[in-house]
DONUMAR-429519 format. One record per residue (C-alpha): x, y, z. Coordinates in steps of 0.001 Angstrom, whole numbers, plus 524288, in hexadecimal, padded with zeros to 5 digits. Layout:
<pts>
XYZ
...
</pts>
This chain:
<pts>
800008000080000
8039D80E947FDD4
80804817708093C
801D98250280929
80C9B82D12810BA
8070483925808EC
7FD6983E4380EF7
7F13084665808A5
7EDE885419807AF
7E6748576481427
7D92885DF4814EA
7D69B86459823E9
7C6758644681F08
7C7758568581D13
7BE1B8515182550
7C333842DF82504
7D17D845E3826BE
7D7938494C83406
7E516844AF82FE9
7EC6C83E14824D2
7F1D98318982C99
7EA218243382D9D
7EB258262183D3B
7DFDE82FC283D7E
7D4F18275883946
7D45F81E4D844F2
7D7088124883DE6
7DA89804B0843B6
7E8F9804EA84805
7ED687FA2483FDA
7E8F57FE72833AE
7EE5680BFA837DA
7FAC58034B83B43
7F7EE7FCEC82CBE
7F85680A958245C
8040180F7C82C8D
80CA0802338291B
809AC80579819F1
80DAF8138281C5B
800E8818C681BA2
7FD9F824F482468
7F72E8302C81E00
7E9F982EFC81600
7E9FA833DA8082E
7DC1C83CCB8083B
7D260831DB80476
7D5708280981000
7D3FA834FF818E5
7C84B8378B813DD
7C05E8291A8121F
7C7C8820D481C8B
7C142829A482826
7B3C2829D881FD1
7B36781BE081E8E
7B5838177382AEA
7A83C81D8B83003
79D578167B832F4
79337817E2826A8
79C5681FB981C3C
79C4F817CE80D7B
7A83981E53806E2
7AB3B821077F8E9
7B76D8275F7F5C5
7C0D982D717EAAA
7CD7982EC67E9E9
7D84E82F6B7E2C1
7E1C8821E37DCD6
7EBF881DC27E81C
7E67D827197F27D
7E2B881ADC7FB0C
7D631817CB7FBBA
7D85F80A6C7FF00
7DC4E80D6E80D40
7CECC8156580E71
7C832808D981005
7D2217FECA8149C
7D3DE807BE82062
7C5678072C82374
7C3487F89881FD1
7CEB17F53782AE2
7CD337FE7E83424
7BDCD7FD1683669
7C2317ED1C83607
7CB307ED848415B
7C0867F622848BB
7B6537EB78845AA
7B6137DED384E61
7A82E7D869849C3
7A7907CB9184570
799D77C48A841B1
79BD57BACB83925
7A4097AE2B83C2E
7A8467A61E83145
7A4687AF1F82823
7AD257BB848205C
7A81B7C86B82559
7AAFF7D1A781B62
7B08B7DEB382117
7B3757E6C581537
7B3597E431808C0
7BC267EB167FDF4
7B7DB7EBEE7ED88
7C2597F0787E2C6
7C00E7EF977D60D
7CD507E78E7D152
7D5117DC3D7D699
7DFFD7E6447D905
7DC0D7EE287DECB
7D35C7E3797EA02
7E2187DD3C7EC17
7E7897E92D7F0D7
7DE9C7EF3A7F90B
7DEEB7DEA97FE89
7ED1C7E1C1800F1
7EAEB7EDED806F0
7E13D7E80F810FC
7E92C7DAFF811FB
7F5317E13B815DC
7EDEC7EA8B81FD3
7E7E17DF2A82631
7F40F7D8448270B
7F9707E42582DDE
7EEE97E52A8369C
7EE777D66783942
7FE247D73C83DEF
7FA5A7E4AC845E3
8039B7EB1583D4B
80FC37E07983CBA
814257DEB283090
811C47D0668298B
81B7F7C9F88212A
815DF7CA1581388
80D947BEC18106B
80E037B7C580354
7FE4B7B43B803BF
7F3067C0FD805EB
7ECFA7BFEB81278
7DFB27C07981481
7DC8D7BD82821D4
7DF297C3D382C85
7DCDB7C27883BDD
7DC5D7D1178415A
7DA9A7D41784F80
7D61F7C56D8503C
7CB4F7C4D784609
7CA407C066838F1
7CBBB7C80882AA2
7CB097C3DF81F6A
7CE807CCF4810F9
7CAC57C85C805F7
7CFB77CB2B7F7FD
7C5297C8917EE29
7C8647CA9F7DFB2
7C67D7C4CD7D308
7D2917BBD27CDEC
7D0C57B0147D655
7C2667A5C37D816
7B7F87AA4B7DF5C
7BA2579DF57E644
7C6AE7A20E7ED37
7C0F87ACBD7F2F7
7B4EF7A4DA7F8B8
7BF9479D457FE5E
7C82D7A5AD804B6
7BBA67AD0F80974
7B6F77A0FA80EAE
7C22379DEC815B0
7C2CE7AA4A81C25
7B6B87A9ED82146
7B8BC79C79827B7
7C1447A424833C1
7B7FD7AAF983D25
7B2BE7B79C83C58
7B9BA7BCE88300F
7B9517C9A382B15
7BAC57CD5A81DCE
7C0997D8A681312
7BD217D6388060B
7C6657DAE57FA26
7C09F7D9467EDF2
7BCC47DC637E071
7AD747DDA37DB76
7AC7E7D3907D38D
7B2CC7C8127DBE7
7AD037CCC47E752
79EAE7CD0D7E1AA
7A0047BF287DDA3
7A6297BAB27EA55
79A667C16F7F102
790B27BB4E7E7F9
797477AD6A7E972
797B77AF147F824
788767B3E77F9F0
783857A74D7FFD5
790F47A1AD80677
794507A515814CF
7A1497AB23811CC
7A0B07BA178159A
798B67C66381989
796A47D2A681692
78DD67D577821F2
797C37DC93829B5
79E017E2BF81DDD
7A5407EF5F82354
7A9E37F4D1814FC
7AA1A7F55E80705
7B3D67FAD77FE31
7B35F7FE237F089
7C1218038F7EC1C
7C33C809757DECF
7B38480B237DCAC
7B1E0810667D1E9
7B7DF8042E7CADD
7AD787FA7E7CE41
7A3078004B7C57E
7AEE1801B47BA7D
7B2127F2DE7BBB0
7A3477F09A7B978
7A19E7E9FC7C820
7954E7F1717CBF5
78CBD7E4DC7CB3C
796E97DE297D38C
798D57E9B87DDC9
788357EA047DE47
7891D7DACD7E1BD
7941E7DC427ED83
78C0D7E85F7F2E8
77F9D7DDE07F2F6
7862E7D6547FE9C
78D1A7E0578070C
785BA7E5C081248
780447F4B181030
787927F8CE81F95
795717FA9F81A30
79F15803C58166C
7A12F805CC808CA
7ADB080D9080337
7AF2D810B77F506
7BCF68151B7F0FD
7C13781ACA7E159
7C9F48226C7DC62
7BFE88282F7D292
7B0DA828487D6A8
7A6F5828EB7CAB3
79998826847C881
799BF8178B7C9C5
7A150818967D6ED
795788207E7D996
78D6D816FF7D61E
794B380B4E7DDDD
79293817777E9DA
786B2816107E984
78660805217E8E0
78C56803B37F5EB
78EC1811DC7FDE2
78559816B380906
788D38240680F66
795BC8260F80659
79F568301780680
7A5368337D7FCFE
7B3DA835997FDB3
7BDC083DCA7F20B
7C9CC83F3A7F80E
7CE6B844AA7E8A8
7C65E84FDF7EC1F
7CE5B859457F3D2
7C4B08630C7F718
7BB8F85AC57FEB3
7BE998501980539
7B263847B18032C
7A4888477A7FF6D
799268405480756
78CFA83BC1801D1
78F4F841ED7F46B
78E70838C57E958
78CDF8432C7E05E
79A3B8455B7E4B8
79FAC837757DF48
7982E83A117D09E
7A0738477F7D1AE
7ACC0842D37D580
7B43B843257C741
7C2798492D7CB78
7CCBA83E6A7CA87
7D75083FFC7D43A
7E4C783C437CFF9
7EFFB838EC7DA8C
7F5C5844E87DD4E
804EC83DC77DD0F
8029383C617CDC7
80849841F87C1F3
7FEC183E227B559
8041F83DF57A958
8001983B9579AD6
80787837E678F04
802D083917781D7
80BBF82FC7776B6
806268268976BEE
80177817FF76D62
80DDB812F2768F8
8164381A1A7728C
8110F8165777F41
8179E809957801C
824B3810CB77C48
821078191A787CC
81EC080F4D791D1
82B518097C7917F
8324A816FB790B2
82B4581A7879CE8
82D1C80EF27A327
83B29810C17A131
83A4681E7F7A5F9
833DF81A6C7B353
83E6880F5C7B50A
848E381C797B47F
841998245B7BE7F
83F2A819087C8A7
832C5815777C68B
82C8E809687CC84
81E5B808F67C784
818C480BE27BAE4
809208073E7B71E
804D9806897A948
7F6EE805BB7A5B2
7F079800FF79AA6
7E2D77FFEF7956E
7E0747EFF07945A
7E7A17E3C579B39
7EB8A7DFBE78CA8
7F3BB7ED6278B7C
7F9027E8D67996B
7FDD07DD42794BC
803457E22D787CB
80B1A7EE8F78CDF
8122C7E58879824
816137D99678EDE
81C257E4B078555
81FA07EF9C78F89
827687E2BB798A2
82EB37DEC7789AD
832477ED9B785F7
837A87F0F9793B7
841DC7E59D78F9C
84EF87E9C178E0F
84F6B7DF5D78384
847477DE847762C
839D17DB9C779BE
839487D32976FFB
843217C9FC7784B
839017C3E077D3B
842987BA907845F
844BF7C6EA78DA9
83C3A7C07A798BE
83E117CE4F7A095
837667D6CC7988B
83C9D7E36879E5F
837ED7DE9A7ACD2
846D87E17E7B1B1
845CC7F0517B141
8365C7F0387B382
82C677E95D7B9B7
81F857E5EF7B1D6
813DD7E26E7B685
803FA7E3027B0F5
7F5577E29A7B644
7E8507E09E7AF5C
7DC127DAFD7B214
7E0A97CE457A95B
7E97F7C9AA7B21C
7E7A57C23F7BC9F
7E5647C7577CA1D
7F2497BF8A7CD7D
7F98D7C6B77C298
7F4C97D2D27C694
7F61E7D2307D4F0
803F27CD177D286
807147D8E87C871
802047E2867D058
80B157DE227DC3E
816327DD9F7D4B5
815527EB887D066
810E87EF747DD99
81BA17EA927E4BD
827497EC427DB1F
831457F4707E179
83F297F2E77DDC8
841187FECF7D6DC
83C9E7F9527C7CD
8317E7FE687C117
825507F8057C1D0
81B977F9717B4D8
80CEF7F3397B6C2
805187F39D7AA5E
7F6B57F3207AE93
7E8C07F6477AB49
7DD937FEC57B2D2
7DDAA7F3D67BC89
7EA8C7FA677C271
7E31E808087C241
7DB5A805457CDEF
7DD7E807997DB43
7EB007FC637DB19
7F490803D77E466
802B7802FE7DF85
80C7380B517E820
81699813C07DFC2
812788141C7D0A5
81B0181C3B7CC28
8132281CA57BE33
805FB8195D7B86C
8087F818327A7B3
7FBE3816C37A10D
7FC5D8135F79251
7EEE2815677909E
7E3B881BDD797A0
7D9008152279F0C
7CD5C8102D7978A
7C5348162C7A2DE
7CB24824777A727
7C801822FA7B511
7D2EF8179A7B559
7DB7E822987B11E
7DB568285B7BF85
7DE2C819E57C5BB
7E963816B67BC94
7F1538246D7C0AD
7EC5B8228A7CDC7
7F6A0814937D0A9
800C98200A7D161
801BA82BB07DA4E
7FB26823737E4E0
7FAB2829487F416
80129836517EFF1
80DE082FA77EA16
8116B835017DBA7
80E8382CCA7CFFE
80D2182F817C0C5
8048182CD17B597
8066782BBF7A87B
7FC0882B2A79D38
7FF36826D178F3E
7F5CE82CE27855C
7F54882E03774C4
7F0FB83A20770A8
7E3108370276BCF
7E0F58340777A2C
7E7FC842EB77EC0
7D9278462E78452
7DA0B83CDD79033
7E3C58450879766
7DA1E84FB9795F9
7CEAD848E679BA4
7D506844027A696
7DA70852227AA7E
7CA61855AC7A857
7C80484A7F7B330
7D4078517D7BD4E
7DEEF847447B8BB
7E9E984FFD7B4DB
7F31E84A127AADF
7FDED850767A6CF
8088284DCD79A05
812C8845D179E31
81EAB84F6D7A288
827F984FC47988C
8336584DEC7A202
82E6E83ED87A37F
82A8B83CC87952B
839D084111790A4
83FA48382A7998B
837A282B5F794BA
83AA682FBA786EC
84A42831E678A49
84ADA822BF78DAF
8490481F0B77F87
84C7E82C3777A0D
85A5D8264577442
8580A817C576D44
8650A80FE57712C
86C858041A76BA2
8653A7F80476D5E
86FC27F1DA773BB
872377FCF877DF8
867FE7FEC4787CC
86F698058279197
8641980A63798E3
85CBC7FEB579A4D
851708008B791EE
844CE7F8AE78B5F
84CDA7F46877CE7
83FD47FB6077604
846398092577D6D
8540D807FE77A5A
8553C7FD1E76DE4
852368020E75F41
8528C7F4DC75725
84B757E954759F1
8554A7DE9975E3E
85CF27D67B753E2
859FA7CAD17589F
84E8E7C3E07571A
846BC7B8FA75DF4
845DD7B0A475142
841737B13D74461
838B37A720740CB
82A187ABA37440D
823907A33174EC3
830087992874F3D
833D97959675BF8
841A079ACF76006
847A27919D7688F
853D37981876CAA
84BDA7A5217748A
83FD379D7577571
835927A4247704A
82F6C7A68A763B7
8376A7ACFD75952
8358B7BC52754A3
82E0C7BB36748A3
82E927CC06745D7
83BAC7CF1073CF5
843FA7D985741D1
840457E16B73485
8321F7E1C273618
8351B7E65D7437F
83D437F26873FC5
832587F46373514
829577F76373EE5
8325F7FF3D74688
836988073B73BD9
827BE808C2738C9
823D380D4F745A3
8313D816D974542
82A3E81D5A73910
81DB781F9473DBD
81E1E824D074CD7
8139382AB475239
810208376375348
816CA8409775E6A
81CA08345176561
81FF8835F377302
82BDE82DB3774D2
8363A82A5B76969
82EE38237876094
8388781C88759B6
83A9E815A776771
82C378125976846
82CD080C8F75B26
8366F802BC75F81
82DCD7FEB876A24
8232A7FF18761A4
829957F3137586C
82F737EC0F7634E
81F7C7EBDA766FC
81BF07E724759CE
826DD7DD1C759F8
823377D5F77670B
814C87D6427610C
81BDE7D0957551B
821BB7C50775E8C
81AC57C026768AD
80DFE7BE3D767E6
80A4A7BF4A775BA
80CF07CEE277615
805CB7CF747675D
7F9707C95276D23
7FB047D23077938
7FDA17DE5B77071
7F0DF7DA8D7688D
7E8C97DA6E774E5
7ED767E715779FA
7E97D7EE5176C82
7DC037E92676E7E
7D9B67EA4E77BE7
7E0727F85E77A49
7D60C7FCC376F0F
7CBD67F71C77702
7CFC87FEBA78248
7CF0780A9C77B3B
7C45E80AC67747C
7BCD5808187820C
7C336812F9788B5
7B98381BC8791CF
7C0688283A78C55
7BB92824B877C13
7BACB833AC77968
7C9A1833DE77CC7
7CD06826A177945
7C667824AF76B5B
7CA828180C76605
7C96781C7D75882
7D4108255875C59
7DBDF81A7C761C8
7E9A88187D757FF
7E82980908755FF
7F4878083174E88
7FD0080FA0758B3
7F6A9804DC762E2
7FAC27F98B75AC8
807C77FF9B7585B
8096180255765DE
804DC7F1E476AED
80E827ED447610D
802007E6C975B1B
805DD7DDE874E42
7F67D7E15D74915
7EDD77E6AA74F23
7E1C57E0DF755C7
7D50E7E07F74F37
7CAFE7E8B4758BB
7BF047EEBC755E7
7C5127FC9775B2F
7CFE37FCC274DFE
7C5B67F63874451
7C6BF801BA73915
7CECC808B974027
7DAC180F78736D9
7E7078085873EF3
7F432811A773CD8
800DA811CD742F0
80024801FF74309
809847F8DA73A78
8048F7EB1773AD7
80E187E27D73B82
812DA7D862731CD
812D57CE8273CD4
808337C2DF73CB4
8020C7C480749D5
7FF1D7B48F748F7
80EA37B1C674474
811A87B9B8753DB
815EA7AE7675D5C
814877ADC376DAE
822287ACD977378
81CF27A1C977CD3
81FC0794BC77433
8122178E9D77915
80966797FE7761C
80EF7799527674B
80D9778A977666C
800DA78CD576B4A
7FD067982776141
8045B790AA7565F
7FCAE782D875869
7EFA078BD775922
7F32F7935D74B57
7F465785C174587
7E8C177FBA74A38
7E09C78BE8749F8
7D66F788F473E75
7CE257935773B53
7C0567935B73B5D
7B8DD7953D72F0B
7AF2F7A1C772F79
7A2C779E3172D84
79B437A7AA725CC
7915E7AF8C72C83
785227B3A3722AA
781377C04E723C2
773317C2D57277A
76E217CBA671C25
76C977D919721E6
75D327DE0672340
75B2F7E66A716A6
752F57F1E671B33
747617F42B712BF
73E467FF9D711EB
72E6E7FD1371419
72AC07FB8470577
735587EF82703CB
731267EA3170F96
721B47EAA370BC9
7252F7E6716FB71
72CD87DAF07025E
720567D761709BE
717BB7D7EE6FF51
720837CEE06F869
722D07C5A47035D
7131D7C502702DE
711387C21A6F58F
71B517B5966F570
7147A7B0856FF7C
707E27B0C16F833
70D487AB906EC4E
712EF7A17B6F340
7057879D396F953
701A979FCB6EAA5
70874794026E6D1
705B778BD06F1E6
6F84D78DA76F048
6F958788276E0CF
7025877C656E65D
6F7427780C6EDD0
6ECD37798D6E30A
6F62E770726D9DC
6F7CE7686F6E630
6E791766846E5F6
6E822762FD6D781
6F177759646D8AE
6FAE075FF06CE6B
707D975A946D78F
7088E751956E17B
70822755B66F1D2
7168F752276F46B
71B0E75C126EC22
714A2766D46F11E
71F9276AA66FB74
729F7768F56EF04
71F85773BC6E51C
71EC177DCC6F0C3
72BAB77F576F0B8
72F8577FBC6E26F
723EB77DCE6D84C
71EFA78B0B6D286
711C678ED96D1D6
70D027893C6C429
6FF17784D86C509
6F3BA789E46CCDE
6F314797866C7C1
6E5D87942D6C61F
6E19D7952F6D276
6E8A87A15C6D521
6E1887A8276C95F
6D4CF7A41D6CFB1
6D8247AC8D6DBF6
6DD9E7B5F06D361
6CF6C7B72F6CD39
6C8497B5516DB03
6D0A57C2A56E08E
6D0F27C9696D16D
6DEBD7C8D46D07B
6E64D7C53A6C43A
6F1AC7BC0F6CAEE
6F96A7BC196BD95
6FD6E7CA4D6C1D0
707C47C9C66CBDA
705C17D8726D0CF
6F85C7D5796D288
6FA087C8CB6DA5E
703A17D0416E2A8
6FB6D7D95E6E671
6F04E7D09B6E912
6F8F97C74D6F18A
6FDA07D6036F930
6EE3E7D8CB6FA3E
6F19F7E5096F289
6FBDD7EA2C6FD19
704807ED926F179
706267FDA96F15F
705E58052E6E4E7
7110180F136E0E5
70FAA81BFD6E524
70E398252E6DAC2
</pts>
C-alpha cells in the first residue's frame, strides 16, 4: 500500500476535519497501530471528510474523488473499526456476514483482499510482524473469535467457493467479509438461496467501489439480484472517481438518507441530500502531482516512438512506464514486437530467447488472460525494484482503481474508446500527491480531442520540447551495424538488414538453428525499405528514414513467422473495429481513418478483409509479394500441423443458391387486366371440361382416358353445345371479344376519349 506523508490543503470551515492525522477520529488502536506501521498518518481531504460521516449511526455515503486520493481506506477503516467494537454473535455453525465489498474487476477485488488481509493479519499479531506466508490467509482468530474473508471472483468453479465457504462455517460462530465481483457473487447467492451456509441478517455494510463502472460493465440486472437478499438496516457506501447519471441511478437502488461527498470540489466541502447535486457534478479532477502531455506524429511513427522513449526513460532512471492500448489483440501484438525490437540483436534472430528482457522488464494484462496470468503479471510489475525499467502493456482493465506505487509514466498509443476512461488511465500516476506524467499519442485528424477534454477541465498541454529533442538525439546519428557502443535496440543504431540469413529454402526445416528457414530474400527486403525511404510521411516527427527501417524489419518478421502475421492480422481488425465504435464518432470518423498507414504501421503482408475498408480507397500501403499461406510457425509441430491440414483440406463445393425473383411492382390497371385474365382461363378451362364430359356421355372415348385428355387433348368436338348457350344468352361465341366480355359479365372498361 501507498504512504500518504503529504498531507492536504486544510480548510478551518471544514466541519468534518479537526486535524489531518488518523489519531483524531477515535479509531480502534490497532488499526490506528495498522496505518502507522504502513507509514500512514495524515488524511488526504476525502478520508477527512467521509471516514467521520460514515461512521455515524444512519448516514448512506456516496462520494467523489479524485484517481489515487485513497478512497479505499474510507471504508476499510469503518468496516474494521466498527468490527472490533462489535462483540455479537447469533448464529452458530453458520457464516454471519459482516460487510460485504463489490468492485467491478478481478483486480481490482484482489487488492482491496490484500489490503484487508494484511490489516487483519496485523491486527491478529497486535501489531508483531509475521514472516511472510507463501499461501493467503483467510481465517483469522481475533480477540478470541472467529473471521472469516472471503475472495469471490470469476476465474475459478463456483464449486470451490461453496467449499471453502462451507468449511468456514463449520467452526463456531464465524463472522464474515465478503470481497467480490457482481457477477460471481450473484450466482454464488443464487446457488446458495436454499443451503444453510451464511447470513446476511446481521449485515453491518456494503461497499460499492468504483460505481459508476457497474452500470458500464452492463451488471445492473446482477447488482438488482444481490440487493434482493441483503437486509434494508445497513450501511451502504458508494465510492467513484467520476459520478454520472447512472451512478445516480445505482443512488437511488440501494442509498437511504445519503450524503453526498466531492472532495474535488474545493469550495464546499460536501453536499447532503442533494441529488441534483450528483446529475451536476461534470468537473473531472486530475491529480494535482501530474504533468499531461500530448503528442501529435503519424500512424507509422508511434512504434518508432515507443522504443525511443523507452530508451529515453531507461537514461533518466525510470522504473515504471504503462502503455495502453485499445483491444487485448493490440496488447498482445505491441509486446511480442516491442520485447523482439528492444533486442540488441536482429529481431529477426529469433534464436535470441531474451528478447531485450536484459535491459527491460516486459510484462502485459487483458481481460483474455487468465486470472492466474494476470494476477502473476501484475505482481511482477508491482514489486520489481532493482533499478531496471519495468514496461506493462495493458488495456482499460489497468485504468481502474489498481494501485501501483511510483509510475513514473503512463504512454497511451491510442485514446480510450469511452472518454471517461481517459481520466482513470492518467489517474495510475500522480497518486497521493507524488508527481507522475502522461503522455497522449494522437494523428492529426484526431487534433480535436485535446480540445474537448480542456472543455471538460483536463488540461493537456504539447509535449515540452526539451523532452521531445532528447528522445530524438538517441537515434539522431545512424551508426555502424557492428558498433553499438551505447547499447541500443539494432532497429535504433543498425542501417542494413543482417547478411546472414536463417535459410533459403521456403518452409524447409533448418536443422542446424532449429527452426524454419527465412523464406523473404534480402532484395525484396531493401525494396521495401527503399520504398518506404521515398515516400515518408508528411511533417514526420522523428527521422524518418530511421522509422522506415523499423518499418521493414516489421514487414519482414510478418514475412517469417507466422505466429506474429496472424497476430498482426488480428490487431488490424480488432483496431478498425475499435474505432469505428468509438463514443467520440464526431472526432473519431472512421472514414477519416488512413487504412494504409495502419497496415503499414502492423507490418501487415495484406490487409484484412472488414466491412469498415470494403470500398474504401487504401493509400500509403504496398502489399507484399509474400504468400501469406507459403509464411511458416517457428514451432516445428504446429507447421506439421498446418502442413498435414493444407494437404488434406478439400474444399467444399458451393452449392448454388437460386435467387427468389424480386416482386415486380405493378400499378392498379396491370394488376386489374391481370385479373381479368386470370378469370377468363379459368372459364375456358371449365369450357373444356364441360365438352370432355359431354363426349364422355356419348361414348366418343373410353373412361380410362379421361385423366390422360384433361391434361393434353384440345378442345375439338362439342362446340355444339356451346353455340346452344351462346344462342340461349344472345351471344355469338365465334367472337372472342365478345365471349370475353360475357365470361367478365361486362366488367371490361371502355377507353376514355
Amino acid at each position: 500500500m501507498e504512504s500518504q506523508d503529504s498531507g492536504s490543503d486544510s480548510d478551518e470551515s471544514d466541519p468534518t476535519r479537526m486535524n489531518d492525522d488518523f489519531s483524531t477520529l477515535g479509531i480502534h488502536d490497532l488499526v490506528l497501530k495498522w496505518l502507522y506501521s504502513n507509514n500512514l498518518r495524515h488524511m488526504t481531504r476525502v478520508q477527512s471528510l467521509s471516514i467521520n460521516t460514515f461512521l455515524k449511526k444512519g448516514n448512506d455515503v456516496l462520494v467523489q474523488s479524485c484517481t489515487g486520493s485513497g478512497k479505499t481506506l474510507c471504508f476499510v477503516i469503518p468496516i474494521l473499526h466498527t468490527y472490533l467494537q462489535n462483540e455479537s454473535y447469533e448464529f452458530k455453525n453458520l457464516l454471519d456476514v459482516y460487510a460485504v465489498i463489490i468492485l467491478p474487476t478481478r483486480e481490482l477485488a484482489t487488492q482491496v483482499f490484500e489490503i484487508i488481509v494484511e490489516a487483519l493479519v496485523f491486527i491478529e499479531n497486535k501489531g508483531e510482524v509475521e514472516k511472510p506466508r507463501s499461501k493467503v490467509k483467510h481465517t483469522f482468530k481475533i480477540m478470541e473469535r472467529n473471521l472469516y474473508c472471503s475472495l469471490i471472483i470469476g476465474g475459478t468453479t463456483v464449486e470451490n467457493d461453496v467449499k471453502f465457504l462451507s468449511n468456514a462455517k463449520d467452526r463456531e460462530y464465524v463472522k464474515c467479509f465478503i470481497v467480490a465481483t457482481p457477477g460471481r457473487l450473484s450466482h454464488l447467492m443464487d446457488k446458495l438461496e436454499h443451503e444453510r451456509v451464511w447470513t446476511f441478517k446481521n449485515l453491518g455494510f456494503i461497499i460499492l467501489d468504483e460505481a459508476d463502472r457497474f452500470l458500464e460493465m452492463g451488471y445492473q440486472n446482477d447488482m438488482s439480484k444481490i440487493f434482493k437478499h441483503l437486509p434494508k438496516q445497513r450501511k451502504t457506501g458508494l465510492f467513484s472517481a467520476t459520478l454520472t447519471s447512472g451512478v445516480q441511478t445505482l443512488s437511488k437502488l440501494c442509498l437511504s438518507n445519503q450524503i453526498f461527498i466531492n472532495a474535488d470540489d474545493l469550495s464546499r466541502n460536501y453536499v447532503s441530500n442533494l441529488s441534483n447535486e450528483v446529475s451536476n457534478a461534470t468537473n473531472y479532477t486530475t491529480p494535482r502531482g501530474l504533468n499531461n502531455y500530448y503528442l501529435i506524429l503519424s500512424t507509422e511513427q508511434k512504434l518508432h516512438f515507443a522504443l525511443l522513449f523507452i530508451e529515453y526513460l531507461k537514461k533518466t532512471g525510470a522504473t515504471k512506464l504503462v502503455l495502453f492500448f485499445l483491444s487485448c489483440d493490440l496488447v498482445d501484438y505491441y509486446y511480442e514486437v516491442i520485447t523482439r525490437l528492444s533486442s540488441t540483436t536482429s529481431p529477426l534472430n529469433y534464436n535470441d530467447k531474451s528478447k531485450g528482457k536484459a535491459d527491460v522488464n516486459y510484462y502485459k494484462i487483458h481481460r483474455k488472460l487468465t486470472t492466474k496470468k494476470r494476477n502473476k503479471n501484475i505482481n511482477m510489475f508491482k514489486s520489481d525494484s532493482d533499478g531496471t525499467l519495468s514496461v506493462l502493456l495493458c488495456t482499460d482493465i489497468f485504468s481502474r482503481g489498481i494501485d501501483i506505487p511510483r509510475i513514473d509514466w503512463i504512454l497511451q498509443f491510442d485514446p480510450p474508446q469511452d472518454p471517461n476512461f481517459y481520466l482513470h488511465r492518467i489517474g495510475r500516476v500522480g497518486r497521493a500527491d507524488s508527481v507522475g506524467n502522461a503522455l497522449l499519442l494522437l494523428t492529426e485528424t484526431e487534433e480535436s480531442y485535446i480540445q474537448f477534454q480542456i472543455n471538460r477541465k483536463i488540461e493537456l498541454t504539447k509535449i515540452p520540447q526539451e523532452i521531445l529533442n532528447k528522445v530524438k538525439d538517441i537515434c539522431s546519428s545512424v551508426g555502424d551495424s557492428n558498433d553499438n557502443v551505447k547499447g541500443l535496440p539494432y532497429v535504433l543504431y543498425s542501417d542494413e538488414f543482417e547478411d546472414q540469413t536463417y535459410g533459403v529454402d521456403r518452409g524447409v526445416r533448418d536443422g542446424d538453428n532449429g527452426c524454419y528457414v527465412d523464406n523473404v530474400s534480402k532484395s525484396e527486403r531493401s525494396s521495401y525499405l527503399e520504398h518506404l525511404k521515398a515516400n515518408p510521411v508528411a511533417n514526420p516527427v522523428l527521422p524518418w528514414e530511421r522509422t522506415s527501417f523499423i518499418l521493414a524489419c516489421l514487414r519482414a518478421m510478418n514475412s517469417t513467422n507466422r505466429d506474429i502475421l496472424l497476430s498482426s492480422s488480428r490487431a488490424f481488425v480488432s483496431y478498425t473495429r475499435a474505432y469505428s465504435e468509438h463514443s467520440l464518432k464526431y472526432i473519431f470518423e472512421k472514414h477519416k481513418l488512413d487504412y494504409g498507414s495502419l497496415a503499414t504501421s502492423l507490418g501487415v503482408l495484406r490487409i484484412p478483409r472488414v466491412k469498415e475498408i470494403l470500398g474504401k480507397n487504401i493509400s500509403h500501403f504496398l502489399q507484399s509479394s509474400v504468400n501469406p499461406k507459403d509464411v511458416p510457425f517457428l514451432d516445428p509441430e504446429k507447421e506439421s500441423r498446418r502442413l498435414k491440414e493444407l494437404s488434406e483440406y478439400v474444399p467444399e463445393k458451393r452449392k448454388s443458391v437460386k435467387k427468389e425473383p424480386e416482386k415486380s411492382k405493378r400499378t392498379r390497371s396491370e394488376k386489374r387486366k391481370t385479373k381479368r385474365n386470370n378469370t377468363y382461363e379459368e372459364w375456358n378451362e371449365f369450357r373444356r371440361e364441360e365438352a370432355l364430359v359431354k363426349k364422355l356421355k356419348r361414348k366418343k372415348f373410353d373412361a380410362k382416358n379421361l385423366e390422360k385428355m384433361l391434361k393434353n387433348e384440345e378442345l375439338t368436338d362439342g362446340g355444339e353445345e356451346f353455340d346452344e348457350l351462346g344462342e340461349d344468352v344472345g351471344l355469338d361465341l365465334a367472337d372472342s371479344k365478345s365471349l370475353k366480355r360475357w365470361i367478365l359479365r361486362g366488367k371490361g372498361r371502355k377507353k376514355r376519349r
